[in-house]
Every structure is written in structure tokens, then in C-alpha cells.
BAROZA-755185 format. One line per field, with one value per residue (C-alpha): x, y, z; residue in three letters; residue number from 1. Coordinates in nm, 2 decimals, always signed. Layout:
// BAROZA-755185
X X / ...;
Y Y / ...;
Z Z / ...;
residu ala / ...;
num NUM / ...;
This chain:
// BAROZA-755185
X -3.06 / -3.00 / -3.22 / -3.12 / -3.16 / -3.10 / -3.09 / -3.05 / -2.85 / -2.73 / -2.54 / -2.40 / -2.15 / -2.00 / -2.28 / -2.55 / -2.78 / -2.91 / -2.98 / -3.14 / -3.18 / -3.32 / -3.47 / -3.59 / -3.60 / -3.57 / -3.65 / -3.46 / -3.54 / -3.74 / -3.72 / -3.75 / -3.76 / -3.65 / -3.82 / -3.85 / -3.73 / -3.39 / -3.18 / -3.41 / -3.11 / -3.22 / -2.88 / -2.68 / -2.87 / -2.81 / -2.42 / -2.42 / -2.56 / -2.28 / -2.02 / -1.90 / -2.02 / -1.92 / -2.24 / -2.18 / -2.44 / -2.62 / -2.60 / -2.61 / -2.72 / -2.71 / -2.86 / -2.76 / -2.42 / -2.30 / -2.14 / -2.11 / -1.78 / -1.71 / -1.54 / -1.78 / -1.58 / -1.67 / -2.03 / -2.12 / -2.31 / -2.32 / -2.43 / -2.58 / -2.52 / -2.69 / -2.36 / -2.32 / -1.90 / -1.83 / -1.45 / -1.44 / -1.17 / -1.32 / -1.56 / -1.93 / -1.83 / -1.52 / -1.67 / -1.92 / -1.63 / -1.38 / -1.44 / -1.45 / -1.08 / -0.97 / -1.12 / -0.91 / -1.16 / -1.11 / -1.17 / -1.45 / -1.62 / -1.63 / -1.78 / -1.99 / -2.11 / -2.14 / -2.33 / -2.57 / -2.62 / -2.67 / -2.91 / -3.10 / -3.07 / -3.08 / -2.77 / -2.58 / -2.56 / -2.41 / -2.09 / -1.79 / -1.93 / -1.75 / -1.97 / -1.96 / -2.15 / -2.42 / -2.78 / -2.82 / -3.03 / -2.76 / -2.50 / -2.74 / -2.80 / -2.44 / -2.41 / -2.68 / -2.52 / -2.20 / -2.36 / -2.53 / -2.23 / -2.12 / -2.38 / -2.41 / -2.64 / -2.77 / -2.84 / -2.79 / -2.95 / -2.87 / -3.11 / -3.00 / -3.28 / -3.25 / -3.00 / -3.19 / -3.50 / -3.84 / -3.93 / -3.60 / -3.67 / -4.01 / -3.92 / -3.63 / -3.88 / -4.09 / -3.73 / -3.64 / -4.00 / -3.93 / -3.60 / -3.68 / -3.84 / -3.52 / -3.27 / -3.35 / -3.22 / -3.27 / -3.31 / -3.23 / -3.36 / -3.32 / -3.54 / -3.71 / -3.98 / -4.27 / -4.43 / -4.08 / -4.13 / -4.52 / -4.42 / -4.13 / -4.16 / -4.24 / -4.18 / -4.17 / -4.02 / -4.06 / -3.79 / -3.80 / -3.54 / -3.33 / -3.65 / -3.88 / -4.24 / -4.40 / -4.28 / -4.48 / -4.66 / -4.74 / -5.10 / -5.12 / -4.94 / -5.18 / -5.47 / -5.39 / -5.12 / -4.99 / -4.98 / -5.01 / -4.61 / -4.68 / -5.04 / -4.90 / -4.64 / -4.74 / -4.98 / -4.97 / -5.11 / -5.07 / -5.31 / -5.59 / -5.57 / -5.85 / -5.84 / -6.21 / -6.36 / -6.61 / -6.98 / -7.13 / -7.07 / -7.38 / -7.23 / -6.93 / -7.05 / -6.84 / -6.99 / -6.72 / -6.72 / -6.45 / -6.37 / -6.57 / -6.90 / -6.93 / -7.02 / -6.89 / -6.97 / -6.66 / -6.62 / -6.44 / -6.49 / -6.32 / -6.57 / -6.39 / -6.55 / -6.72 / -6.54 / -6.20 / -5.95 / -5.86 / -5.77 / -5.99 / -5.75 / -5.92 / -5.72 / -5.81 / -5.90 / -6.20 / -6.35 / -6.64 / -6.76 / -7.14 / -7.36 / -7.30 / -7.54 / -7.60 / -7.42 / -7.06 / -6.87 / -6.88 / -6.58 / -6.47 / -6.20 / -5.94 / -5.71 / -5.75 / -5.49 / -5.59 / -5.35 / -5.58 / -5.67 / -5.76 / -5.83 / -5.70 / -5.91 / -5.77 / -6.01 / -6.10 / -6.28 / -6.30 / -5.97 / -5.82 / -5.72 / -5.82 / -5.77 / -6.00 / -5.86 / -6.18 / -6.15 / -6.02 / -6.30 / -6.49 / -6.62 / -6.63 / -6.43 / -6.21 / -6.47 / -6.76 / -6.89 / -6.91 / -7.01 / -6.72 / -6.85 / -6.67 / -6.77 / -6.71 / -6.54 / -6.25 / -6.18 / -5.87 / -5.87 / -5.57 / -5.54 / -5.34 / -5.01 / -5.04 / -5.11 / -5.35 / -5.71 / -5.92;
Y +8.52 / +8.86 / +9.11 / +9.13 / +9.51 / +9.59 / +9.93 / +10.04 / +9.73 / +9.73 / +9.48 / +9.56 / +9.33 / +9.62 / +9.79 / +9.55 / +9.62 / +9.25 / +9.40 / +9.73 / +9.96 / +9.68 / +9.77 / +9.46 / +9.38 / +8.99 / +9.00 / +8.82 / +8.43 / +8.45 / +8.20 / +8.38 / +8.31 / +8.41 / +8.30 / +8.39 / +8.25 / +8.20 / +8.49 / +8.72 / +8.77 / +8.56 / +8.41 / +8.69 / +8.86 / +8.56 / +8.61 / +8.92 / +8.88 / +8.69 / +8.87 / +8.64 / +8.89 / +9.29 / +9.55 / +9.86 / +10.02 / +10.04 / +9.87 / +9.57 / +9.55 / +9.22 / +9.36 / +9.70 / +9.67 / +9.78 / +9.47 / +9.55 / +9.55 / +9.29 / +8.97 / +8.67 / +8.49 / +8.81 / +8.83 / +8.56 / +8.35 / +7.97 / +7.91 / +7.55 / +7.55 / +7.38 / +7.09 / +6.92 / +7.04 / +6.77 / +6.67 / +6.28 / +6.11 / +6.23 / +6.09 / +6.23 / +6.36 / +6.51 / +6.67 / +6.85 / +6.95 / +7.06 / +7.40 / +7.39 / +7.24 / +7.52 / +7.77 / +7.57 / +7.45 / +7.17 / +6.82 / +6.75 / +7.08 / +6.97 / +6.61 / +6.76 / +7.02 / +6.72 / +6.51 / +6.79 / +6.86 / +6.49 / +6.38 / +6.73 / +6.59 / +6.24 / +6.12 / +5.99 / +5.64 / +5.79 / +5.95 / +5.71 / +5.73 / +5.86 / +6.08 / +5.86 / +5.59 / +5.83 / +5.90 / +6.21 / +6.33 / +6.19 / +6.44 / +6.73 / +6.64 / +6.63 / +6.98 / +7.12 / +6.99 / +7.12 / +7.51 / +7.41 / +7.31 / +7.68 / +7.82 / +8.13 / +8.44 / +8.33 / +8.07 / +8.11 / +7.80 / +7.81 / +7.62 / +7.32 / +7.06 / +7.14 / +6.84 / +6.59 / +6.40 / +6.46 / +6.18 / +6.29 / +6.64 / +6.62 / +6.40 / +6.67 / +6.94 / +6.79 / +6.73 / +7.12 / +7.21 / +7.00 / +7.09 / +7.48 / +7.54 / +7.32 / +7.57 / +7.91 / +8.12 / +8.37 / +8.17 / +8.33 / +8.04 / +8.08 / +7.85 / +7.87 / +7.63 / +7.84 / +7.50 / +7.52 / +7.84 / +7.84 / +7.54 / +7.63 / +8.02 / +8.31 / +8.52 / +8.52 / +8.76 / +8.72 / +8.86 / +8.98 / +9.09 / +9.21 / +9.36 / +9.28 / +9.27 / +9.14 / +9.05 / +8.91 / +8.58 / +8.30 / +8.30 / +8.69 / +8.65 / +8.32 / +8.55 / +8.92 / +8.89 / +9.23 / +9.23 / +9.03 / +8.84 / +8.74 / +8.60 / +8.38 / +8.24 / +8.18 / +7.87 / +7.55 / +7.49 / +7.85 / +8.15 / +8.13 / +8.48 / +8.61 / +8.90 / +9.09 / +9.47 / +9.60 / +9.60 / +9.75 / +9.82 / +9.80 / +9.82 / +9.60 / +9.39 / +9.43 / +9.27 / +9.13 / +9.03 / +8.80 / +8.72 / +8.48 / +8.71 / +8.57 / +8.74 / +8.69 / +8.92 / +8.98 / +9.19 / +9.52 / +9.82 / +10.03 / +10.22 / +10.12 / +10.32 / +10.07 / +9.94 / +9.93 / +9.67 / +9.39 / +9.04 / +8.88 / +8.58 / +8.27 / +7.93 / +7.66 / +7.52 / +7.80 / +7.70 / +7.47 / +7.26 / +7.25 / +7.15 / +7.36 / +7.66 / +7.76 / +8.06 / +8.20 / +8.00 / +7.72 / +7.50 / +7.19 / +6.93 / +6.88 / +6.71 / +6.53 / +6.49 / +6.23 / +6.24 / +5.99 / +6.21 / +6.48 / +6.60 / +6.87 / +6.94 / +7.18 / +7.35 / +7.54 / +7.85 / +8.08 / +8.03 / +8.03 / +7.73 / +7.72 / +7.48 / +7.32 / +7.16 / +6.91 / +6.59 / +6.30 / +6.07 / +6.29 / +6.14 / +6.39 / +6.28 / +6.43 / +6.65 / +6.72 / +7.06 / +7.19 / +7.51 / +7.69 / +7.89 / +8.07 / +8.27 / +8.62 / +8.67 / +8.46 / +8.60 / +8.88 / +9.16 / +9.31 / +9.69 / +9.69 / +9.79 / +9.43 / +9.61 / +9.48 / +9.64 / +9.43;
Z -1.84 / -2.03 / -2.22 / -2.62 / -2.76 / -3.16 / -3.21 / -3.59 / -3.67 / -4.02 / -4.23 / -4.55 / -4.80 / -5.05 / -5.18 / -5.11 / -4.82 / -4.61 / -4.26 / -4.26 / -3.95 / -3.78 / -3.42 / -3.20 / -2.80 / -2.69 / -2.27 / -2.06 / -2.06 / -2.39 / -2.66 / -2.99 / -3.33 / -3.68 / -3.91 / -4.35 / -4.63 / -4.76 / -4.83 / -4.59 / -4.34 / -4.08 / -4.01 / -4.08 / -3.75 / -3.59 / -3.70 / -3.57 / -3.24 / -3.21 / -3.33 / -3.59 / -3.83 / -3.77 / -3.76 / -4.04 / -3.83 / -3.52 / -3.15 / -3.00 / -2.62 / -2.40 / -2.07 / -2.17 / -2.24 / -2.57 / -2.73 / -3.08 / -3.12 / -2.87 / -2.98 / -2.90 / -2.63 / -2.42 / -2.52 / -2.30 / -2.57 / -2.71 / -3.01 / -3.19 / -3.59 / -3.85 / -3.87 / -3.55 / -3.55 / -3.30 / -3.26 / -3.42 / -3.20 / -2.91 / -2.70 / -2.62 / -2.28 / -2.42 / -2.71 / -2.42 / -2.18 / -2.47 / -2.40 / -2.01 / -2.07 / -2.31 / -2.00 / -1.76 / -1.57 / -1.29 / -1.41 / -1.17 / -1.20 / -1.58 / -1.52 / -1.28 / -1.53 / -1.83 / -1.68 / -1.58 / -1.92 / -2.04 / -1.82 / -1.92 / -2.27 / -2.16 / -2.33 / -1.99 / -2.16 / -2.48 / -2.28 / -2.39 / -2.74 / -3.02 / -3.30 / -3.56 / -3.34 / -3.33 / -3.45 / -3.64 / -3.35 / -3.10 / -3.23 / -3.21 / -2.87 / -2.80 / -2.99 / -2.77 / -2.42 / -2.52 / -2.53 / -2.24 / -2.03 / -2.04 / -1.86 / -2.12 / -2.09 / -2.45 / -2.66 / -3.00 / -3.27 / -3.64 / -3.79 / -3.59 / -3.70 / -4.10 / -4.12 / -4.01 / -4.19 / -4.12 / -3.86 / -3.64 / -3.72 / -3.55 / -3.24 / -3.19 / -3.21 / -2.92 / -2.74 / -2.78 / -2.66 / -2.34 / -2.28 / -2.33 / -2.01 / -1.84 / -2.02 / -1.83 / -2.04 / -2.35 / -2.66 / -2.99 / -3.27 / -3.64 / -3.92 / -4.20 / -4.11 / -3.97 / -3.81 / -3.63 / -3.53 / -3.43 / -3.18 / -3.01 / -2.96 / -2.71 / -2.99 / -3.34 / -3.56 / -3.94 / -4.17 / -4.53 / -4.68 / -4.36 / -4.27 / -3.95 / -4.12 / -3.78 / -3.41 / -3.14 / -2.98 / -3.23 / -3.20 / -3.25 / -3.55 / -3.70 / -3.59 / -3.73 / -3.95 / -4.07 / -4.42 / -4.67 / -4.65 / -4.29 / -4.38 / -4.66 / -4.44 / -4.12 / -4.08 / -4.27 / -4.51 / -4.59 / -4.60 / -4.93 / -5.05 / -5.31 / -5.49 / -5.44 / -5.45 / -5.21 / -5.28 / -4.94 / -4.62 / -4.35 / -3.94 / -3.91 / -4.24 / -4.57 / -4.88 / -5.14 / -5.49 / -5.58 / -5.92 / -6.09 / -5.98 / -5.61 / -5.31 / -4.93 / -4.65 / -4.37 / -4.05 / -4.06 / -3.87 / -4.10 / -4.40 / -4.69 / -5.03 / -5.27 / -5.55 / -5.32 / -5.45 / -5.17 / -5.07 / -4.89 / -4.67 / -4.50 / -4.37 / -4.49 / -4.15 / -4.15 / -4.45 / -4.48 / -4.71 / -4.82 / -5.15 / -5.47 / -5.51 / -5.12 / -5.11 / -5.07 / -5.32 / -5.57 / -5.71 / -5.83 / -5.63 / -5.81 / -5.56 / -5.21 / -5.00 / -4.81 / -4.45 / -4.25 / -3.97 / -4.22 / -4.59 / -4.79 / -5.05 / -5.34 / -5.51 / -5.84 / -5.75 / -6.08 / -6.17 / -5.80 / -5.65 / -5.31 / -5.04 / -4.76 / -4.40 / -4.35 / -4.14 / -4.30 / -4.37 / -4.62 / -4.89 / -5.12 / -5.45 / -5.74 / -6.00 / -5.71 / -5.73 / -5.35 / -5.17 / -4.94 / -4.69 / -4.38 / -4.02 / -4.16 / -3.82 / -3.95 / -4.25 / -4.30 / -4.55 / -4.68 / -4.90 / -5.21 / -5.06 / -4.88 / -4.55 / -4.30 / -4.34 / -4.03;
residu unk / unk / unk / unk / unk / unk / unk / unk / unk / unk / unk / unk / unk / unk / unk / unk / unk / unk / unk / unk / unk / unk / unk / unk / unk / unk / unk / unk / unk / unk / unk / unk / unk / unk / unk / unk / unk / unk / unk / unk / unk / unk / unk / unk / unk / unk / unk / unk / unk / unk / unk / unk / unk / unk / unk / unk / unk / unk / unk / unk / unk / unk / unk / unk / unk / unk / unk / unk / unk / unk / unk / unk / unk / unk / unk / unk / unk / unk / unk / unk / unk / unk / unk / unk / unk / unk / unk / unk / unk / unk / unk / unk / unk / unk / unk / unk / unk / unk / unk / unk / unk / unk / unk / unk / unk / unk / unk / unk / unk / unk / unk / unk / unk / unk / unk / unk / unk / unk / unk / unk / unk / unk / unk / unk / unk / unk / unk / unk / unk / unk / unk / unk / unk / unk / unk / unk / unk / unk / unk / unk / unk / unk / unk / unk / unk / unk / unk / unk / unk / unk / unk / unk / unk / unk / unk / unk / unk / unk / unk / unk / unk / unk / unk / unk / unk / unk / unk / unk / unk / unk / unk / unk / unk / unk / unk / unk / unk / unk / unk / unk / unk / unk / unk / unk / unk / unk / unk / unk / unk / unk / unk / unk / unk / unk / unk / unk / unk / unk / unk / unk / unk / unk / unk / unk / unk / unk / unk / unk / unk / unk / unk / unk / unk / unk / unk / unk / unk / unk / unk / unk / unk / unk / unk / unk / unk / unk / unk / unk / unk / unk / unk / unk / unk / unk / unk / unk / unk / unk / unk / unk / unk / unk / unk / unk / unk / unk / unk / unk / unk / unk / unk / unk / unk / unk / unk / unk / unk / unk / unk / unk / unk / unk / unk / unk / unk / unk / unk / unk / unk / unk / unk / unk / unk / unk / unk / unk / unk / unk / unk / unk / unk / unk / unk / unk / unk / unk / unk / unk / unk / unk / unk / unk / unk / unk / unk / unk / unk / unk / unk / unk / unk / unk / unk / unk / unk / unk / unk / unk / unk / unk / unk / unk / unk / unk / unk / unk / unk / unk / unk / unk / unk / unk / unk / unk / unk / unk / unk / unk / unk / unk / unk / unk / unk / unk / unk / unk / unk / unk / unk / unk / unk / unk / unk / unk / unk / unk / unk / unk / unk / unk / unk / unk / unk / unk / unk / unk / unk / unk;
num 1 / 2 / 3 / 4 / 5 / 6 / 7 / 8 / 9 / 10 / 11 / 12 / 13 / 14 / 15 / 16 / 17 / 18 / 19 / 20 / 21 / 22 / 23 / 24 / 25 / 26 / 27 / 28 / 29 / 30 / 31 / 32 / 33 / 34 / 35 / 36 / 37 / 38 / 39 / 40 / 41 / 42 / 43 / 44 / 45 / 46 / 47 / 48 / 49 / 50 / 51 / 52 / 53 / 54 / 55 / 56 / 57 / 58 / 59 / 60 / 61 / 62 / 63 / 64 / 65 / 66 / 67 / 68 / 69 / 70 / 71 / 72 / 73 / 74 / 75 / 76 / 77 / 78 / 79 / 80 / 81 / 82 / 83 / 84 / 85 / 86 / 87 / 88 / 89 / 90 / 91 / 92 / 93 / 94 / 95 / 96 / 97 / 98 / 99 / 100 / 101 / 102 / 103 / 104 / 105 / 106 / 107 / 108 / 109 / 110 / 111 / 112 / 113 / 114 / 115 / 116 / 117 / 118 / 119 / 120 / 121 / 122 / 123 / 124 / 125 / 126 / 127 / 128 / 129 / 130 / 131 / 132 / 133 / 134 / 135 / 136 / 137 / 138 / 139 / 140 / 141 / 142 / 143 / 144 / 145 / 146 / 147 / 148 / 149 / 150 / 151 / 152 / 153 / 154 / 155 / 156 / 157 / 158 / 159 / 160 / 161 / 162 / 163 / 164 / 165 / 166 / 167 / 168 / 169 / 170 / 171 / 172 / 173 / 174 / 175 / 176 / 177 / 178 / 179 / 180 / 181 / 182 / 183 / 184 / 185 / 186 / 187 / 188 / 189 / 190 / 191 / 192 / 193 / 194 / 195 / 196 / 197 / 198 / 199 / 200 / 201 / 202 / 203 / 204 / 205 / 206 / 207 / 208 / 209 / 210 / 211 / 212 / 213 / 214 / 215 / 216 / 217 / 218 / 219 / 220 / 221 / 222 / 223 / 224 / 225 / 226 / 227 / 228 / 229 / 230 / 231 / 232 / 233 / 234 / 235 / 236 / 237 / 238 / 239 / 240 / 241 / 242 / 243 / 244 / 245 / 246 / 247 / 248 / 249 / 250 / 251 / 252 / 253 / 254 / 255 / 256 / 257 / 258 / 259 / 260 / 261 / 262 / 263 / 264 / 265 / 266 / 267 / 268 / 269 / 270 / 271 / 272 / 273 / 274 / 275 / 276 / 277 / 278 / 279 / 280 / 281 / 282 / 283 / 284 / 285 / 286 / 287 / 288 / 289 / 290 / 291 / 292 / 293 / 294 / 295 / 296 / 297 / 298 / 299 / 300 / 301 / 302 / 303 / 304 / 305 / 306 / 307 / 308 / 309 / 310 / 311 / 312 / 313 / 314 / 315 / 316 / 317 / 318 / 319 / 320 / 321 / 322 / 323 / 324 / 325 / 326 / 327 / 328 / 329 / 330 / 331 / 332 / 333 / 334 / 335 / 336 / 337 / 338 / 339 / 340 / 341 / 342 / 343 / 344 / 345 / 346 / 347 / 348 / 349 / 350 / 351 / 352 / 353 / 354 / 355 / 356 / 357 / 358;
């Protein structure tokens, strides 16, 4: 295992800026996360962790030694990339212990090692296979044993599931899950799919624009989201966010007014002065649904996705379209006027510079 440390790491192309001072510590046999959208630098970190991409500023540590300007065969990393990059004519087995051969390892040290790796990935009856016999999942698996057949300090994974369609892409999800606890290593794992992320990680560290806007466990980051970018990405469907001003504050109770006139009450500590621009955040899987004219707020469905295990309800509030995680035998239909109501405990506010207020 090894301890990743980021000190000031900065990436520039010409004049353009992608990575900027970046400071981060992944501890030894974590499995952490980039996620963020395209183009917010994600795999260019990833890149440059492994030295396939030079730093133009700043440090990077693998259990305190300075690699920066190591080349990556002495960086003691394997990386997984978004095309599987397996050898055609060869077979599965020799695709995994190409790069044992080009170390000069002994032949049965190298079978040894393979079929280690396959029945971790249980792929022993795919061995005398050649790629193009394989599943899309098959070769990923074969992509992932041959990393694994090195024994590295660090795992790198570049978006390795992005390739393959959505039923495979889940079922290799669950297979990364279970084989994560068999790999004993640190796990560095780059996506843009946050359901991805939430499922698979110790950590999770969203990126904006080669910036860090948040690091830390999953469930932290679904339950006090830092500003206003992590709360509208993290958590599926995403974050409602509704522009309101204070009213009054009495204790721990805030009293909103959103637009369209109604009022909600939230939890936060903080005295904020009345008439204070904010956005008031709930999940759609805290809202719930009631008659018209009880309270909180009032809109009209305008859409139901109907999922079979459960309903997402969008809904015209004002002129906000909101949207409601209920289960998925409501029988609530397209034009019904419904009350939305929430626990005030579950509710997020956010300031006008996007920063988390409680």
C-alpha cells in the first residue's frame, strides 16, 4: 500500500491554467475518487500522478518520496484506462503476464501470479481466450488482472467502466465493489458518474475546474455539501435548489419566502439578517407529498416517471420545477395540484457566493 500526497500541484498547457495549486492526501489502502464534469481536470491529475503527464508546479509524494519528476515505471503504479489496450493475438493469460515477461520474470512465478489474479476476477476459464472472444466486461476484467498481476503500490483507473453499456456497467460496478476489499491497496479512481463515485469510494473528491471544491466520505458529502456545485452534483436525482430571502429567525428556526409568495421554515444556527438572499436545497427523496393548500408548498405534476419501485414526480412550483422521490405505486396523476412539504432538519441553505450557510 502507499500514502498519495499533492502538494501545490499545478498543470498548465501554454497559457491556460487546468490544475491549480492543488493540495490533497490519499492514505495508504484508500480507494478514492475523482469525480466532476468533463473538462474539470480530473484525468489530467490522474495523468499526473502517474507521470504520463509532467507537473509545472508543485510535488508529488507516494509515501513521502518526492516522485514528481520520476518516470512512471519507477513510481511503482498500474494504471486501468478507459480502452481495454489488450494485445489481439495474444491470449487472456498472455495479455496478463505481458509485462511480468518484459520484467523478466520466471515463467512459473508469472502463471503463478496470473492465475492469482483471475480467480480474484474470476476469469480462470477465460485464460486461452483471445480479446476479441470476449464480453465487453470480459476485457475489462482482463485489463484489471493485468494491473493486478504487478503487485503495484497504486492503482490508478481512468474511467474504466465509461465504455461499456448500462446493464454491464452496473454488474461491473458491483464486481469493483467486491473485488476492492480483495485488492489491498491504494486506489486512485477517476469518473464522471457520481452514482459511480458514491458506491465505490472511501473518499470522494469533487473537481471543478482543476479545483478541489470538497474531499471527504460519501455520506458527508450527500449530507453537508459545501457549496452550491457539490450539492447540485452529488446525489441522483440531483439537489432541488430554490431561490428564497429570509423572513425571521426564532432559536435554530429560519423562516423563508420562496418565490411565488410561500413560506418554509429550516434549521440554521447561524442569525442571518432578514431579507438575506439564499437557496434553500432539499433532495427529492426528503420531500413529501400532501393535498394542496396545507402548508409549505403547492404545484402542479407535470411529469411522472414511473421506475416501478419508485416515482419521480416533476413538479411546477412558481415557476421552478421541482422534483419528488415517492414510492412507485402513487397514484397521483399528470395536472394534480399537490402540497410538498419537508423535515426542516433536512433541508440545506446556501449564501449567494454558493457557499454553504447550515
Amino acid at each position: 500500500m502507499a500514502k498519495l500526497e499533492l502538494k501545490q500541484v499545478a498543470k498548465s498547457f501554454g497559457d491556460t491554467a487546468v490544475i491549480h495549486g492543488l493540495d490533497l492526501t490519499v492514505d495508504d489502502g484508500e480507494f478514492c475518487v475523482f469525480v466532476g464534469p468533463s473538462g474539470c481536470g480530473k484525468s489530467t491529475l490522474l495523468r499526473m500522478i502517474a507521470g504520463l503527464e509532467e507537473c509545472t508546479g508543485g510535488q508529488v509524494l507516494i509515501d513521502a518520496d518526492d516522485v514528481t519528476d520520476h518516470q512512471p515505471a519507477r513510481r511503482g503504479i498500474a494504471m486501468v484506462f478507459q480502452s481495454y489496450a489488450l494485445y489481439p493475438h495474444m491470449t487472456v493469460e498472455e495479455n496478463m503476464g505481458f509485462g511480468l515477461k518484459i520484467a523478466k520474470e520466471p515463467g512459473k512465478t508469472i502463471a503463478a501470479k496470473v492465475a492469482t489474479a483471475a480467480r480474484t476476477l474470476q476469469i480462470e476459464h477465460l485464460l486461452q481466450r483471445r480479446p476479441r472472444d470476449l464480453s465487453g466486461g470480459q476485457r475489462q476484467r482482463v485489463a484489471i488482472g493485468r494491473a493486478i498481476v504487478r503487485a503495484p503500490r497504486m492503482f490508478l483507473f481512468d474511467e474504466p467502466l465509461s465504455n461499456l453499456d448500462a446493464a454491464l456497467r452496473v454488474e461491473m460496478r458491483v464486481e469493483l465493489a467486491k473485488i476492492k476489499s480483495q485488492l489491498n491497496t491504494t486506489v486512485i479512481y477517476v469518473t464522471h458518474d457520481q452514482v459511480e463515485a458514491m458506491t465505490l469510494a472511501d473518499k470522494i473528491v469533487v473537481l471543478r475546474d482543476g479545483r478541489v471544491e470538497q474531499a471527504g466520505r460519501p455520506l458527508d458529502l450527500y449530507a453537508r455539501p459545501a457549496n452550491l456545485f457539490v450539492a447540485g452534483f452529488i446525489g441522483s436525482p440531483k439537489m432541488n435548489l430554490l431561490d428564497a430571502v429570509t423572513v425571521a429567525h426564532s432559536g435554530a428556526t429560519l423562516s423563508l419566502k420562496l418565490q411565488g409568495g410561500a413560506r418554509v421554515e429550516t434549521l440554521c444556527p447561524q442569525a442571518l439578517p432578514q431579507g438575506t438572499a439564499v437557496t434553500l436545497g432539499i433532495r427529492p427523496e426528503h420531500l413529501r407529498l400532501t393535498d394542496a393548500g396545507q402548508g409549505g408548498m403547492d404545484g402542479e405534476v407535470l411529469v411522472a416517471e414511473r421506475l416501478g419501485g419508485e416515482t419521480y414526480f416533476h413538479i411546477r412550483v412558481a415557476d421552478k420545477s421541482i422534483i419528488a422521490k415517492v414510492n412507485g405505486d402513487s397514484a397521483i396523476g399528470l395536472g394534480a395540484m399537490v402540497g410538498l412539504q419537508f423535515d426542516p432538519a433536512q433541508a440545506h441553505l446556501f449564501m449567494a457566493n454558493g457557499q454553504r450557510a447550515c
